[in-house]
LUMBATI-370266 format. One record per residue (C-alpha): residue number from 1; residue in one letter; x, y, z. Coordinates in steps of 0.25 Angstrom, whole numbers, plus 5000, padded with zeros to 4 digits. Example, Ala and Ser with C-alpha at 12.3 -4.5 7.8 and 13.67 -1.06 7.14 Angstrom:
residues 2
site i:1 | aa:A | u:5049 | v:4982 | w:5031
site i:2 | aa:S | u:5055 | v:4996 | w:5029
END
This chain:
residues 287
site i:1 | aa:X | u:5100 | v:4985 | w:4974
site i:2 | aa:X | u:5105 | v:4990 | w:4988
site i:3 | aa:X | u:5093 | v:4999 | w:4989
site i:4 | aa:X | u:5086 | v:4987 | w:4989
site i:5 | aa:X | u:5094 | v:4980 | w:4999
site i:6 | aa:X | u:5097 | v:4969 | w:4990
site i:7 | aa:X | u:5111 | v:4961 | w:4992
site i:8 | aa:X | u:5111 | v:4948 | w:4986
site i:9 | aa:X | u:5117 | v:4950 | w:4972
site i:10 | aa:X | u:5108 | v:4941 | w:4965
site i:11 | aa:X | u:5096 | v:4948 | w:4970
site i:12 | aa:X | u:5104 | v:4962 | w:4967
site i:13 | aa:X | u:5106 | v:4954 | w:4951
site i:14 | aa:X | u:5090 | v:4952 | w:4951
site i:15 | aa:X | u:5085 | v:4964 | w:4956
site i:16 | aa:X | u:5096 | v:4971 | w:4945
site i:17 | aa:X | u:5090 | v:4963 | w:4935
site i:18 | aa:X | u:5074 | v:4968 | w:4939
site i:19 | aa:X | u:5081 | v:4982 | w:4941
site i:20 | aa:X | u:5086 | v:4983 | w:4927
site i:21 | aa:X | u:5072 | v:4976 | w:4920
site i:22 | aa:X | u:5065 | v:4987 | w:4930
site i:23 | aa:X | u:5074 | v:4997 | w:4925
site i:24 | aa:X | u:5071 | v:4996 | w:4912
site i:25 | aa:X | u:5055 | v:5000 | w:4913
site i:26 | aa:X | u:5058 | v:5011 | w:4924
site i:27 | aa:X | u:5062 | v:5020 | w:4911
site i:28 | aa:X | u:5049 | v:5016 | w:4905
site i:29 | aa:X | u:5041 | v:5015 | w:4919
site i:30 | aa:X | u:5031 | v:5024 | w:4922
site i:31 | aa:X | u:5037 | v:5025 | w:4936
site i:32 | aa:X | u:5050 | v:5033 | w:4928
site i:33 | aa:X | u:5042 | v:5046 | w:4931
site i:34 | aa:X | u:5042 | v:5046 | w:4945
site i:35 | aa:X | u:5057 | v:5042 | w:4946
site i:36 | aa:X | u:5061 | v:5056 | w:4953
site i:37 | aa:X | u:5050 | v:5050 | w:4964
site i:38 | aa:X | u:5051 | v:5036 | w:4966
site i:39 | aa:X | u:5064 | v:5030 | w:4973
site i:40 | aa:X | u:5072 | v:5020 | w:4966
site i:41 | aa:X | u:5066 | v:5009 | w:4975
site i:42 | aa:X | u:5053 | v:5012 | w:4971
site i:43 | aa:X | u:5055 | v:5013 | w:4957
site i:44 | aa:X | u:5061 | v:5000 | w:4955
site i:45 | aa:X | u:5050 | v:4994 | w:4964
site i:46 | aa:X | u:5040 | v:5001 | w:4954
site i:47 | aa:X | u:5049 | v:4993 | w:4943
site i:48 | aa:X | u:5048 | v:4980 | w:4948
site i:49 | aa:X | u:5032 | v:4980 | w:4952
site i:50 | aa:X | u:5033 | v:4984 | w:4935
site i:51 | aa:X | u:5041 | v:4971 | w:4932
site i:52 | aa:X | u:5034 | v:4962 | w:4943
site i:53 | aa:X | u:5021 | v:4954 | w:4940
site i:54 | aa:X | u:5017 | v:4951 | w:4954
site i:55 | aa:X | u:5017 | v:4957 | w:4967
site i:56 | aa:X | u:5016 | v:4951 | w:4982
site i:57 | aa:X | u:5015 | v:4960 | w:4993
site i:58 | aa:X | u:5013 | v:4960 | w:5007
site i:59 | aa:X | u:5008 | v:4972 | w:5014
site i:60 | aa:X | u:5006 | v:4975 | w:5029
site i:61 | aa:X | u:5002 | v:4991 | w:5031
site i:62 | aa:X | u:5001 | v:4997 | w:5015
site i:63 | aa:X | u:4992 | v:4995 | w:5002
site i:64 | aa:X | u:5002 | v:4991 | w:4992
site i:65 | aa:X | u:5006 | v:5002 | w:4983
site i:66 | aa:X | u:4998 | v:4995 | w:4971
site i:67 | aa:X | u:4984 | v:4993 | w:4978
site i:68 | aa:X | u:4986 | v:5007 | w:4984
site i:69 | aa:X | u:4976 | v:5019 | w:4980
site i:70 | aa:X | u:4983 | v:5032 | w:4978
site i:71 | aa:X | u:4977 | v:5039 | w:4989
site i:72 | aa:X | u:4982 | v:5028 | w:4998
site i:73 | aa:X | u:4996 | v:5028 | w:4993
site i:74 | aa:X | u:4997 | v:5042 | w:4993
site i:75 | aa:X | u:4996 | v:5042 | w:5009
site i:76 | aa:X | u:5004 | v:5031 | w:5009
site i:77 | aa:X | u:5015 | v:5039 | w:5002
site i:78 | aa:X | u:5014 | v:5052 | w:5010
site i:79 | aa:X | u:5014 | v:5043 | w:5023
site i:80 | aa:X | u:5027 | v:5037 | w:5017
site i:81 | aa:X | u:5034 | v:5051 | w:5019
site i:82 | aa:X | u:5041 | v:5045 | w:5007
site i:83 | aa:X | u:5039 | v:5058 | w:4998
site i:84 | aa:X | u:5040 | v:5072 | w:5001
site i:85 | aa:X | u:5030 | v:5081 | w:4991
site i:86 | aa:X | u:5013 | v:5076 | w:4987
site i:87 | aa:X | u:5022 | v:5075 | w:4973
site i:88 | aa:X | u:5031 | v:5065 | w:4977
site i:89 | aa:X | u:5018 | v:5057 | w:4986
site i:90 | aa:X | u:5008 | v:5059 | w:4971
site i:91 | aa:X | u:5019 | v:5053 | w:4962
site i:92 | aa:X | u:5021 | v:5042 | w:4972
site i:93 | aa:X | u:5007 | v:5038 | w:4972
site i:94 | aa:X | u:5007 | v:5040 | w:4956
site i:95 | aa:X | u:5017 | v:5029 | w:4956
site i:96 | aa:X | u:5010 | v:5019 | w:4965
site i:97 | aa:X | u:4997 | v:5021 | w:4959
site i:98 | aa:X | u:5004 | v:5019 | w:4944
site i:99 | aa:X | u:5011 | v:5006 | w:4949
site i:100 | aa:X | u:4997 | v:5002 | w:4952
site i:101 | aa:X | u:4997 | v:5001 | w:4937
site i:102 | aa:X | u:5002 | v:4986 | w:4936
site i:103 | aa:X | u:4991 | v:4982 | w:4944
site i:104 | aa:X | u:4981 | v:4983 | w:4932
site i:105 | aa:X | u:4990 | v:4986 | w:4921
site i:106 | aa:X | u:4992 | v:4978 | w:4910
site i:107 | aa:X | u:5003 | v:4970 | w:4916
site i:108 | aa:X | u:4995 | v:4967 | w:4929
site i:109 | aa:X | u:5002 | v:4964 | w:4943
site i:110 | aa:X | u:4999 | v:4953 | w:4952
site i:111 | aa:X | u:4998 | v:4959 | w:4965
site i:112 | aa:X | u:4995 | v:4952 | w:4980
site i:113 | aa:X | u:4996 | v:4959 | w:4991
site i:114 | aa:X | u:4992 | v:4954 | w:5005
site i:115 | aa:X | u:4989 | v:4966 | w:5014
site i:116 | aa:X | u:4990 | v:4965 | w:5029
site i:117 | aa:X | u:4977 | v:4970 | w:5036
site i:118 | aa:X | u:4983 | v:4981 | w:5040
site i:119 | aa:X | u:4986 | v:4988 | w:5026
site i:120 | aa:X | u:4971 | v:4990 | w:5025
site i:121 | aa:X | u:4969 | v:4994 | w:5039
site i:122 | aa:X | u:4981 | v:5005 | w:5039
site i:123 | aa:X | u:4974 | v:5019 | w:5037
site i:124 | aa:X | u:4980 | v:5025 | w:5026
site i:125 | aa:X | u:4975 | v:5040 | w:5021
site i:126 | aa:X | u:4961 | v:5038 | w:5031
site i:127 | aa:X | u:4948 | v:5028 | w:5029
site i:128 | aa:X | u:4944 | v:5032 | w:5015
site i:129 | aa:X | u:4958 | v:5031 | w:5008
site i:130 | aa:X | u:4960 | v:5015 | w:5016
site i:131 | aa:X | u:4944 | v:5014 | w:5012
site i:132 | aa:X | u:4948 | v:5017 | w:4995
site i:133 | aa:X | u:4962 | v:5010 | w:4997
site i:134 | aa:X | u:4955 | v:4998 | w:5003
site i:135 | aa:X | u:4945 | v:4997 | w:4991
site i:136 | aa:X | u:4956 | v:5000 | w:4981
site i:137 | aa:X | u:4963 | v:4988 | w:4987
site i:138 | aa:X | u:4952 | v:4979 | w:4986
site i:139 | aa:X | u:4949 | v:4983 | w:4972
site i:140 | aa:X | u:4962 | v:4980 | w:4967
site i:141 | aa:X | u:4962 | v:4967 | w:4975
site i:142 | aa:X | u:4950 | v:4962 | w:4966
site i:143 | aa:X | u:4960 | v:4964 | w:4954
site i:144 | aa:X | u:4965 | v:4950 | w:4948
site i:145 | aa:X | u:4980 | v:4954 | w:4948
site i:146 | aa:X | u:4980 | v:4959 | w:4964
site i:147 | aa:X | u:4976 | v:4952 | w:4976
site i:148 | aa:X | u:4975 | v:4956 | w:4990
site i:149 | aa:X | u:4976 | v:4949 | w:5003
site i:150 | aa:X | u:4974 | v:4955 | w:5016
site i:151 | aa:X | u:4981 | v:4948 | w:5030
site i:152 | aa:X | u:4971 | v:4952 | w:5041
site i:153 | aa:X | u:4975 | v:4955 | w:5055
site i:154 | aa:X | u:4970 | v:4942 | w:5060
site i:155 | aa:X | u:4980 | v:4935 | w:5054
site i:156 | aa:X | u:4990 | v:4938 | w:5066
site i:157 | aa:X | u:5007 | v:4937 | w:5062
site i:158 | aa:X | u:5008 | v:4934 | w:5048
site i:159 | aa:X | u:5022 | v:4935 | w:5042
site i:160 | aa:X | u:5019 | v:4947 | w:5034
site i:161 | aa:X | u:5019 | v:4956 | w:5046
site i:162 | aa:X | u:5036 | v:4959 | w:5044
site i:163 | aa:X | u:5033 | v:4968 | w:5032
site i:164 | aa:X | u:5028 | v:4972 | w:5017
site i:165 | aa:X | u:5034 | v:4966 | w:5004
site i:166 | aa:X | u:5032 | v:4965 | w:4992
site i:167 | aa:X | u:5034 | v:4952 | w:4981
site i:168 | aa:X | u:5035 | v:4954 | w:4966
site i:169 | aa:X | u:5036 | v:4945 | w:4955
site i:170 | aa:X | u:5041 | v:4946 | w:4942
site i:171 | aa:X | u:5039 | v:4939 | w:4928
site i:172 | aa:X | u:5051 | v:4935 | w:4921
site i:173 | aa:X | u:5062 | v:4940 | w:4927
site i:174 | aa:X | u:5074 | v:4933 | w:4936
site i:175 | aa:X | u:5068 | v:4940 | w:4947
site i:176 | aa:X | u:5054 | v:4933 | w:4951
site i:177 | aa:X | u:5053 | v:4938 | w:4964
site i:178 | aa:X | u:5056 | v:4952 | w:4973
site i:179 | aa:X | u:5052 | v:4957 | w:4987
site i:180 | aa:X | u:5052 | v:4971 | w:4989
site i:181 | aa:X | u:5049 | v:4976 | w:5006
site i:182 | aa:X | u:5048 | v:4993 | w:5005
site i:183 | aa:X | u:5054 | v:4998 | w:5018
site i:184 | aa:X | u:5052 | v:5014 | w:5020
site i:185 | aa:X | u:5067 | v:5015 | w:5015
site i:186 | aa:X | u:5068 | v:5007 | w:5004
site i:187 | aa:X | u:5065 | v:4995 | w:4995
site i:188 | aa:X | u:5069 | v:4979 | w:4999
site i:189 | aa:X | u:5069 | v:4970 | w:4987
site i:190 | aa:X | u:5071 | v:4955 | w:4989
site i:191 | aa:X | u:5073 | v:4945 | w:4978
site i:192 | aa:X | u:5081 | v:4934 | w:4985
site i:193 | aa:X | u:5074 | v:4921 | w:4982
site i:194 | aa:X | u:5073 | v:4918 | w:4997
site i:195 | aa:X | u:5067 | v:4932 | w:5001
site i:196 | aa:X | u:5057 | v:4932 | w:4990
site i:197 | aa:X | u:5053 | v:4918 | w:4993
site i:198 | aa:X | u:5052 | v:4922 | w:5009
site i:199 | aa:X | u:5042 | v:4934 | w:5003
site i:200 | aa:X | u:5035 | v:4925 | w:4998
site i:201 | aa:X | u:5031 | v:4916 | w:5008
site i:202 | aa:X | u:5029 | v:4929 | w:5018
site i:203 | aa:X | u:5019 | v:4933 | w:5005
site i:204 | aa:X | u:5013 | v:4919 | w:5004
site i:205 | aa:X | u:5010 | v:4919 | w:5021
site i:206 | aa:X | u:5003 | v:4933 | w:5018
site i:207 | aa:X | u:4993 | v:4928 | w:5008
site i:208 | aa:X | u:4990 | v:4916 | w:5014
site i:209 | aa:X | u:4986 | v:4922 | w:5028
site i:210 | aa:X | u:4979 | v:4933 | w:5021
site i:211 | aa:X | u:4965 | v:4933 | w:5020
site i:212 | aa:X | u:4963 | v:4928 | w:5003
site i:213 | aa:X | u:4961 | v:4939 | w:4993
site i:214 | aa:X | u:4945 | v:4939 | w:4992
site i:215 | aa:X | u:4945 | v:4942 | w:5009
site i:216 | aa:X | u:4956 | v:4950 | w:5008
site i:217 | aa:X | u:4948 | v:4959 | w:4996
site i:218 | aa:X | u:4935 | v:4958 | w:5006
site i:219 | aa:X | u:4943 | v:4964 | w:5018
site i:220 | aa:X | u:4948 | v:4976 | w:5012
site i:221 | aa:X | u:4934 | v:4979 | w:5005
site i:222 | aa:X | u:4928 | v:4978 | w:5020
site i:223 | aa:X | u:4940 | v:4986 | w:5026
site i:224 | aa:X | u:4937 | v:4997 | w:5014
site i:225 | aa:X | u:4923 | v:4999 | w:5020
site i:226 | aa:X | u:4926 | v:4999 | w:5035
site i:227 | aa:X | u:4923 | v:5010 | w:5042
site i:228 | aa:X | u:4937 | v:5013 | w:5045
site i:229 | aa:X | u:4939 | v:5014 | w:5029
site i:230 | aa:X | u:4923 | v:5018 | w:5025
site i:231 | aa:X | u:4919 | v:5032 | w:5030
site i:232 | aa:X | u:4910 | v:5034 | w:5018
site i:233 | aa:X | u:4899 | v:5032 | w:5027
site i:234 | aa:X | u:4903 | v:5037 | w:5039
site i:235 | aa:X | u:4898 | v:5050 | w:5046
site i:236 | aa:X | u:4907 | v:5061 | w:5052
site i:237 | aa:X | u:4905 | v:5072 | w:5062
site i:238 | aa:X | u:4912 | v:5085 | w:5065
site i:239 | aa:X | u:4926 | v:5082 | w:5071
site i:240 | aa:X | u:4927 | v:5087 | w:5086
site i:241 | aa:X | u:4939 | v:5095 | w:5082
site i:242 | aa:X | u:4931 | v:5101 | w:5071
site i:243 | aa:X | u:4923 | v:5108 | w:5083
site i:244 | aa:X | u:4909 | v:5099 | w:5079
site i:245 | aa:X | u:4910 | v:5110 | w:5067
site i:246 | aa:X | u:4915 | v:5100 | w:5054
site i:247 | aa:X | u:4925 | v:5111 | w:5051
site i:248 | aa:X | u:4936 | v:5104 | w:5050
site i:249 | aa:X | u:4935 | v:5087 | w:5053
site i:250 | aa:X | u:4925 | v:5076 | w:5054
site i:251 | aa:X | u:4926 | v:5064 | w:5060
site i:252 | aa:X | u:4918 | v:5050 | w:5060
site i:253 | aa:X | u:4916 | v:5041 | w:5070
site i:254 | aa:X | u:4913 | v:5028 | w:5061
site i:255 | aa:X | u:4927 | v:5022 | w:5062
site i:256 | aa:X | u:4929 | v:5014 | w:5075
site i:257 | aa:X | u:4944 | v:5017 | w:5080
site i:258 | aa:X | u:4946 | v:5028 | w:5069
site i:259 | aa:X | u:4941 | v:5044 | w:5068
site i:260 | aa:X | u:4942 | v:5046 | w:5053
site i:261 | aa:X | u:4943 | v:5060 | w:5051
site i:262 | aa:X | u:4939 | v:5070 | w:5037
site i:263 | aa:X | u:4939 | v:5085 | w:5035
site i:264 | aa:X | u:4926 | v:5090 | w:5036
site i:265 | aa:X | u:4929 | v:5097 | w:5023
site i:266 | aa:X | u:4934 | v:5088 | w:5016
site i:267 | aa:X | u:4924 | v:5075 | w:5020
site i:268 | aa:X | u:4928 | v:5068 | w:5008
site i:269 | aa:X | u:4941 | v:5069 | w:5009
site i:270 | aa:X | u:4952 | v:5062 | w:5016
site i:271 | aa:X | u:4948 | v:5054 | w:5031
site i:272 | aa:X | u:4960 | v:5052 | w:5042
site i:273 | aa:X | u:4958 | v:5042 | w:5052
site i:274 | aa:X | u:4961 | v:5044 | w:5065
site i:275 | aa:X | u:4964 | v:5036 | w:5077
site i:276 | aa:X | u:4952 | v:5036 | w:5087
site i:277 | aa:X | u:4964 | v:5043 | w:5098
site i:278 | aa:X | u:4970 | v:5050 | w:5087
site i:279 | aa:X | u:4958 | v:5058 | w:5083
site i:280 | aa:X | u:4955 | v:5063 | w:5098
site i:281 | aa:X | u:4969 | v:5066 | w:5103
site i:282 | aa:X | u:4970 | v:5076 | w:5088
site i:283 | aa:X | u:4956 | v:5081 | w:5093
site i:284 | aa:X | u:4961 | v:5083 | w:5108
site i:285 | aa:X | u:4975 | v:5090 | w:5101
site i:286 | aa:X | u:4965 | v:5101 | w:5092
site i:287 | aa:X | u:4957 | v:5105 | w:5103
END
């Protein structure tokens, strides 16, 4: 329970009491196969979201690991600096996309997530990985069990603007209710009565000022197919360090404010985004 910076002893009693109901499954789990990659934090997280039957998270910067697609949480993982081998970065990203699994399995969880603007406006992996994250979100939105909020910019201060957490639930169990915050070091669970209660209303607050779930769901269709997610129909030139010859990049100029940028080679694969600065001080470097 230290890991978990839990003092209280009756929370430490209730928390033992999940631990041992969740310890129970991990030999049965199918997350027992990845123990020599997963750390113990994460392990018993991926054994509570098992037990839980409701989740209610706030996020201000990331997908949530559930709605993510797998070529999204990959660059989140290798961002993370967390692993140190593409094994280690692949198995993670098996375990997310498996733990996906109880959005559509037979024991569905209820998930609602209300995301700050700024998740679906944070490049992550270039234009055409945020345009098939964005869709992947939407779609998933439209299932019965999930719903999606989003808290636009113009709401100004809200009081989700301190931080990401997570709320889950749980049936039948002395427990009923848990906070979990991730810090880049570790795990914080809460259980207190008075915290989770607090966590609530901040989650209550969040909903309320976002925009309703069918606005939120039409936003992140439009944002899919912006320009700046879009480049399906966009033309591209010969980069100018490329020498005008299409050797080696090429660039478009659809994207106010961004230079999007593919290998000439490769035109189907991966586009990087670059800042409109960005892009010319590397152009004055090369040459």
């Amino acid at each position: 329970m230290d890991t978990y910076s839990v003092a209280d002893q009756k929370t430490r009693e209730r928390l033992g009491a999940l631990a041992q109901r969740a310890n129970r499954r991990r030999r049965e789990g199918w997350w027992h196969q990845y123990g020599s990659v997963l750390a113990e934090t994460y392990l018993d997280y991926i054994e509570m979201e098992d037990i839980c039957d409701r989740i209610r998270t706030f996020q201000v910067q990331l997908v949530p690991g559930l709605l993510q697609t797998a070529e999204y949480g990959r660059a989140v993982t290798v961002a993370s600096r967390a692993w140190h081998s593409a094994e280690e970065v692949e198995q993670f990203v098996q375990v997310r996309l498996a733990r996906q699994e109880r959005l559509t399995g037979e024991r569905k969880l209820e998930l609602w997530a209300v995301l700050a603007e700024g998740v679906l406006r944070q490049q992550v992996g270039g234009p055409t990985m945020m345009r098939d994250q964005l869709e992947h979100l939407a779609d998933m939105a439209e299932q019965s069990n999930i719903t999606v909020q989003v808290l636009p910019f113009s709401r100004g201060a809200h009081s989700g603007m301190y931080g990401p957490y997570l709320l889950m639930s749980f049936p039948r169990i002395a427990a009923q209710n848990l906070v979990l915050i991730e810090t880049p070091t570790g795990t914080i669970w809460m259980e207190q009565d008075s915290e989770v209660a607090r966590y609530m209303e901040l989650f209550d607050d969040a909903r309320t000022s976002a925009l309703p779930p069918t606005e939120s769901l039409g936003l992140i269709r439009r944002m899919a197919h912006s320009p700046a997610h879009d480049l399906t129909a966009t033309s591209w030139r010969a980069g100018s360090y490329s020498g005008g010859q299409g050797k080696c990049v090429e660039v478009s100029d659809g994207v106010p404010g961004r230079v999007p940028v593919r290998g000439s080679k490769r035109p189907g694969g991966p586009v990087i985004g670059f800042g409109v600065g960005a892009w010319e001080a590397f152009v004055t470097y090369v040459h």
